[in-house]
C-alpha positions as CSV (number, residue, x, y, z in Angstrom):
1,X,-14.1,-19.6,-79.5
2,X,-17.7,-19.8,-80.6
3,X,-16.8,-22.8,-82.9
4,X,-15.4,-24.5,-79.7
5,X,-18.1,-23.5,-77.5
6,X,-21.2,-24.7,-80.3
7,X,-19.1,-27.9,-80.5
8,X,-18.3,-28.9,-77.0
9,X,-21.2,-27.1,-75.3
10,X,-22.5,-29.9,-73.4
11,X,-19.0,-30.8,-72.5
12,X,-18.4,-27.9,-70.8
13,X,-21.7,-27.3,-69.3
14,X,-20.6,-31.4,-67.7
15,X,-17.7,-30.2,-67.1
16,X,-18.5,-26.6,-65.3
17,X,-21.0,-29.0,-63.2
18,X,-18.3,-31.7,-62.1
19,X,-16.0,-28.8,-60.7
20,X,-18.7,-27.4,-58.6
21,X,-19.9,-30.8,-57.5
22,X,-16.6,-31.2,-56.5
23,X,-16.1,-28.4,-55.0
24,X,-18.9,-28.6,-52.9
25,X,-18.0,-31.4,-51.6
26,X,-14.6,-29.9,-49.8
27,X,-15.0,-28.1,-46.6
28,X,-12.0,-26.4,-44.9
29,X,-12.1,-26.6,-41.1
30,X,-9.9,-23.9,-39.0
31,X,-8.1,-25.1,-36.0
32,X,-10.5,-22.7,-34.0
33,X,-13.5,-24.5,-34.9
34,X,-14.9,-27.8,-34.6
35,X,-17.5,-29.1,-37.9
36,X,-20.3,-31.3,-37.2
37,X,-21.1,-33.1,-40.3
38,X,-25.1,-33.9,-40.1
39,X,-27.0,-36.2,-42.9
40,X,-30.4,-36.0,-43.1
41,X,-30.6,-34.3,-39.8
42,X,-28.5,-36.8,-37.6
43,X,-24.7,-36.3,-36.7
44,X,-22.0,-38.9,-38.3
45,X,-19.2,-37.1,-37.7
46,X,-16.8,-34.5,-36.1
47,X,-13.8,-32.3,-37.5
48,X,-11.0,-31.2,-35.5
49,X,-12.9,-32.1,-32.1
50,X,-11.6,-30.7,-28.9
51,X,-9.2,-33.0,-27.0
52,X,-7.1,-32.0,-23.5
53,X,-3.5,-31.3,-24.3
54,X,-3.2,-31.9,-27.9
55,X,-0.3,-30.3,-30.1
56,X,-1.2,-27.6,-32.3
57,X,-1.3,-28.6,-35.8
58,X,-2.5,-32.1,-34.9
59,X,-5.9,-31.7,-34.2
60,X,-7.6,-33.1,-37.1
61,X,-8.0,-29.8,-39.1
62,X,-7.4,-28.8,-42.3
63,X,-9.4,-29.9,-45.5
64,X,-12.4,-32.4,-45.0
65,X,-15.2,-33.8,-47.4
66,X,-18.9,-34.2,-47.5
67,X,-21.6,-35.3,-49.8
68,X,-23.3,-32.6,-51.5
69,X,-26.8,-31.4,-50.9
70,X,-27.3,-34.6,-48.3
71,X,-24.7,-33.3,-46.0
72,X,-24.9,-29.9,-43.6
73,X,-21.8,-28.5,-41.7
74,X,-21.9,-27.2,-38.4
75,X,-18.9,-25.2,-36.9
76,X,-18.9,-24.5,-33.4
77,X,-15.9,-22.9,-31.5
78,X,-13.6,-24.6,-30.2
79,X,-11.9,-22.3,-28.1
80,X,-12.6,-20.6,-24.5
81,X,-15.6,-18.6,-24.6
82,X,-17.1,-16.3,-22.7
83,X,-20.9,-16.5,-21.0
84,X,-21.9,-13.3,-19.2
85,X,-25.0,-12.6,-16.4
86,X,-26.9,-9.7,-16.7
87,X,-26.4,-7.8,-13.3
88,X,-29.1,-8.7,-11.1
89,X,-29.5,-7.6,-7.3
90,X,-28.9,-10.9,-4.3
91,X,-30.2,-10.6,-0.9
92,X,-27.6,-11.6,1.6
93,X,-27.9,-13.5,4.3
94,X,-27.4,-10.5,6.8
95,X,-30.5,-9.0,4.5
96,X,-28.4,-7.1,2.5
97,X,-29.2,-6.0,-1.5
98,X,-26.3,-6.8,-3.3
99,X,-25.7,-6.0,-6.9
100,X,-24.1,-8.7,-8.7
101,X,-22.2,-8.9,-12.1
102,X,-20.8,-12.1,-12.8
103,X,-19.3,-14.2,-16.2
104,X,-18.0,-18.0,-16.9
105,X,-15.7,-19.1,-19.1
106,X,-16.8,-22.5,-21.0
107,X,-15.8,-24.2,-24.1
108,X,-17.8,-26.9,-25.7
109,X,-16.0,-30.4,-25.6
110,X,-19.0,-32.2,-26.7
111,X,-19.8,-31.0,-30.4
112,X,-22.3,-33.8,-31.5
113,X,-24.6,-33.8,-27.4
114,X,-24.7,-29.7,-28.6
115,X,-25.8,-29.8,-31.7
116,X,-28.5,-32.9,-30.8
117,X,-29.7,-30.6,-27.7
118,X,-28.9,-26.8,-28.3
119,X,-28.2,-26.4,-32.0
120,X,-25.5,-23.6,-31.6
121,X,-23.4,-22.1,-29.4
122,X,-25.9,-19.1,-29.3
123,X,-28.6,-21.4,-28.2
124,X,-25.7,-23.0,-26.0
125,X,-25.8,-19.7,-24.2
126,X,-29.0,-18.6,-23.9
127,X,-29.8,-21.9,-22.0
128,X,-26.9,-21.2,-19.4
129,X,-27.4,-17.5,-18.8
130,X,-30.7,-18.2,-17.1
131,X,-28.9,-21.2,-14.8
132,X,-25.7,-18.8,-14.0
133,X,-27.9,-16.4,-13.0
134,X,-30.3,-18.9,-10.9
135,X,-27.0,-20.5,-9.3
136,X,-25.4,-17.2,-8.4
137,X,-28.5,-15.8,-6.7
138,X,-28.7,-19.2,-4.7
139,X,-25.2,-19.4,-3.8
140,X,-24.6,-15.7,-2.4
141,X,-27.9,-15.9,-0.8
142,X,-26.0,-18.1,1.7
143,X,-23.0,-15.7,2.6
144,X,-22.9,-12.5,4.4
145,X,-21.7,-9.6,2.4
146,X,-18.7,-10.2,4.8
147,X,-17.5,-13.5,3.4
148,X,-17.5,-12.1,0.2
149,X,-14.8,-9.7,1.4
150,X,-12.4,-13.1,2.5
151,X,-10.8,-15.6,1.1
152,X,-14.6,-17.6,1.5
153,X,-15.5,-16.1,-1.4
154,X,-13.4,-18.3,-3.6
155,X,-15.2,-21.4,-2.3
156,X,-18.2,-19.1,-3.1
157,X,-16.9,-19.7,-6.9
158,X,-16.0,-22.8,-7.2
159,X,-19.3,-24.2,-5.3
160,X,-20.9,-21.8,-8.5
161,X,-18.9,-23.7,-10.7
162,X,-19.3,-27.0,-10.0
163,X,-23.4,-26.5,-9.7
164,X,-23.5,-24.5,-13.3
165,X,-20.5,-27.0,-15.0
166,X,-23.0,-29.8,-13.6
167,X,-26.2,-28.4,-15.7
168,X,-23.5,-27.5,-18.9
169,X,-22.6,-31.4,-19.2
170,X,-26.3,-31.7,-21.1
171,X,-25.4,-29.1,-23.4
172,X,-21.8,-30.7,-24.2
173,X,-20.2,-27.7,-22.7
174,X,-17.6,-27.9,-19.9
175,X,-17.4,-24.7,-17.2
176,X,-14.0,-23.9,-17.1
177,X,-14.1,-20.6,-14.4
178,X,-16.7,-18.3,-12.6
179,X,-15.6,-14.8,-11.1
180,X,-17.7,-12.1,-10.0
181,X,-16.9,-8.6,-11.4
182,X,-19.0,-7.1,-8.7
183,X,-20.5,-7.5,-5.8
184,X,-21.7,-3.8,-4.4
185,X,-24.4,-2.7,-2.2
186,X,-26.6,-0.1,-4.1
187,X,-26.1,3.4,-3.9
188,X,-27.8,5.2,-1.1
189,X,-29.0,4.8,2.4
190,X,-28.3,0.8,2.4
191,X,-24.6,1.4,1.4
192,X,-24.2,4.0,3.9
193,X,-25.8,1.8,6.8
194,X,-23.2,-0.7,5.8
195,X,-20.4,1.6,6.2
196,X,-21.9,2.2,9.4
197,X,-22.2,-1.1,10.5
198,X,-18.7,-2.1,9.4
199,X,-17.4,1.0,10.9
200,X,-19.1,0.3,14.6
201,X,-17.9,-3.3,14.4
202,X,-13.9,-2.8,13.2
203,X,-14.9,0.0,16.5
204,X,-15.5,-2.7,18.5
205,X,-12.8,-4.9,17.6
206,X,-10.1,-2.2,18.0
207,X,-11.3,-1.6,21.7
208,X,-11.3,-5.8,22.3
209,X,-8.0,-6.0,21.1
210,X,-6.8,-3.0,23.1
211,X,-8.6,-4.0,26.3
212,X,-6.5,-7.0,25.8
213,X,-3.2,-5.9,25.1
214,X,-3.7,-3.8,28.4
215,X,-5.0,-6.7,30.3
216,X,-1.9,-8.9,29.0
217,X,0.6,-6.1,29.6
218,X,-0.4,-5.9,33.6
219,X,0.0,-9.5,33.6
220,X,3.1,-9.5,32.7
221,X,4.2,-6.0,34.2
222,X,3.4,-8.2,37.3
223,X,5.0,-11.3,36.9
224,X,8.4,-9.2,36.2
225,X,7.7,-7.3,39.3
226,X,7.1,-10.6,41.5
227,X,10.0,-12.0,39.7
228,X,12.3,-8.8,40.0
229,X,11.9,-8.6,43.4
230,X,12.3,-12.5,44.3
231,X,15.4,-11.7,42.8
232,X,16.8,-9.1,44.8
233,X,15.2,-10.1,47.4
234,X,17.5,-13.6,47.1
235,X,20.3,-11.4,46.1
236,X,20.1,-9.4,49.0
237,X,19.4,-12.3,51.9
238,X,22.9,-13.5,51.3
239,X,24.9,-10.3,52.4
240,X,22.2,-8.0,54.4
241,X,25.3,-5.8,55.6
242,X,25.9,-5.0,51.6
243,X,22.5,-4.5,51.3
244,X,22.2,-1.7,54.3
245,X,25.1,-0.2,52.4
246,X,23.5,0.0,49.2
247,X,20.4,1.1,50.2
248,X,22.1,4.4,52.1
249,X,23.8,5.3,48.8
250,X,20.6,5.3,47.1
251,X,19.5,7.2,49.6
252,X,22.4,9.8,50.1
253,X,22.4,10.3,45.8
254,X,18.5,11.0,46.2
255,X,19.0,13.4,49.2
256,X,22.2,15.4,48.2
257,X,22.3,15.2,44.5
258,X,18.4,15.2,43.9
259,X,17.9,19.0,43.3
260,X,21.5,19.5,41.8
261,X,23.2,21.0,45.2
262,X,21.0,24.3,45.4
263,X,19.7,23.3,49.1
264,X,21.7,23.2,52.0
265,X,21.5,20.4,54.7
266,X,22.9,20.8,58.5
267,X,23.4,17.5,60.6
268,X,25.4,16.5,63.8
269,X,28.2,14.5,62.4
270,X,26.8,11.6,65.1
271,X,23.6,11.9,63.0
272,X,22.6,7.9,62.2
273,X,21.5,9.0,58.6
274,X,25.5,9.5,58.2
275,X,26.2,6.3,59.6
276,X,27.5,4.9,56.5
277,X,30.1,8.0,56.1
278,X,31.9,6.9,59.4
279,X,32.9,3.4,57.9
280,X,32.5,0.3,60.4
């Protein structure tokens, strides 16, 4: 072996550089990331770059070259990432304190605009945390704390997510999603005075809706008492004799059945009252 190496020592020292040069000069790219090649500090070209709907496996990545010690590689992910606010207290528009905790989701569609304006996707972030925050506390400070509790507070989001997607298009970055973890009053004498509040009015709604229901109920107790008596009173216009005799019965079941035949009752038997007994 030391024959070998004393006679071919140059040719393996050649040899030993070739394989690292050539080496060097492969670069494996997952299908999680995206690789900027940059030469002498200016992007040429992308690995694996993001595209809508395409098939996994046919992306572009997989083994890629460069030139050595002229070209740098920069991987940025290419997958949904997360951005999150650091809570932060929002005065409503009904002058209420909110504390607000909110994240985005983004993923950077635009690898070469990043890397030219932001660098990395750390850089990425730190530029946007400042805007989500700035957008968030504009937004909300339009609502109530009311609207936030409806199905408003959806448009709330997407409103936040169009502004913030708009400022990530300079960054190459595309906002996906914005949700609020929380939106809560602080602790205390505010939160209590908005239970208050909250309380009085659902209060005052309860009694609307009852003096309502009441005022709709005579209304109609009414018309079926107008109605009810057109009705008999039609019924009864068409045999007045039937009527008489009707009315006596009611009468006689009220007076002689009314107190379950305890009481005793005397009458002449010419007695009008008894008129219907005697027949025609």
């Amino acid at each position: 072996m030391e024959s070998v190496w004393q006679n071919h020592k140059l040719s393996l020292i050649a040899l030993a550089v070739l394989v690292v040069a050539a080496l060097s000069t492969i670069i494996v790219v997952p299908e999680t990331q995206q690789a900027v090649i940059i030469r002498t500090g200016e992007p040429i070209s992308v690995v694996n770059k993001f595209k809508p709907n395409q098939p996994y496996g046919r992306t572009g990545a997989g083994i890629w070259w460069r030139i050595p010690f002229f070209d740098r590689v920069e991987y940025i992910d290419k997958r949904v990432l997360s951005l999150d606010m650091q809570p932060q207290q929002v005065l409503s528009t009904d002058q209420l304190r909110l504390n607000v905790d909110a994240y985005a989701r983004y993923r950077v569609i635009d690898p070469v605009k990043m890397v030219q304006t932001a660098g990395t996707v750390e850089n990425v972030e730190s530029q946007l945390a400042p805007i989500l925050s700035s957008v968030v506390r504009q937004e909300l400070g339009r609502r109530s704390f009311a609207s936030l509790l409806t199905a408003e507070r959806g448009t709330t989001m997407q409103n936040i997510r169009k502004l913030l997607d708009t400022q990530s298009r300079e960054y190459g970055a595309q906002v996906i999603d914005v949700r609020i973890k929380r939106a809560d009053l602080p602790d205390g004498t505010p939160l209590e005075s908005a239970f208050a509040r909250m309380r009085t009015a659902r209060q005052q709604e309860a009694a609307t809706i009852r003096a309502q229901g009441q005022r709709n109920a005579q209304i109609i107790r009414a018309t079926a008492d107008a109605s009810a008596a057109k009705i008999y009173a039609d019924a009864y216009g068409k045999d007045p004799q039937f009527y008489d005799f009707y009315r006596a019965m009611q009468s006689y079941d009220t007076t002689f059945a009314g107190d379950g035949g305890s009481s005793q009752i005397i009458m002449s038997p010419d007695n009008e009252y008894l008129r219907q007994f005697r027949g025609r």
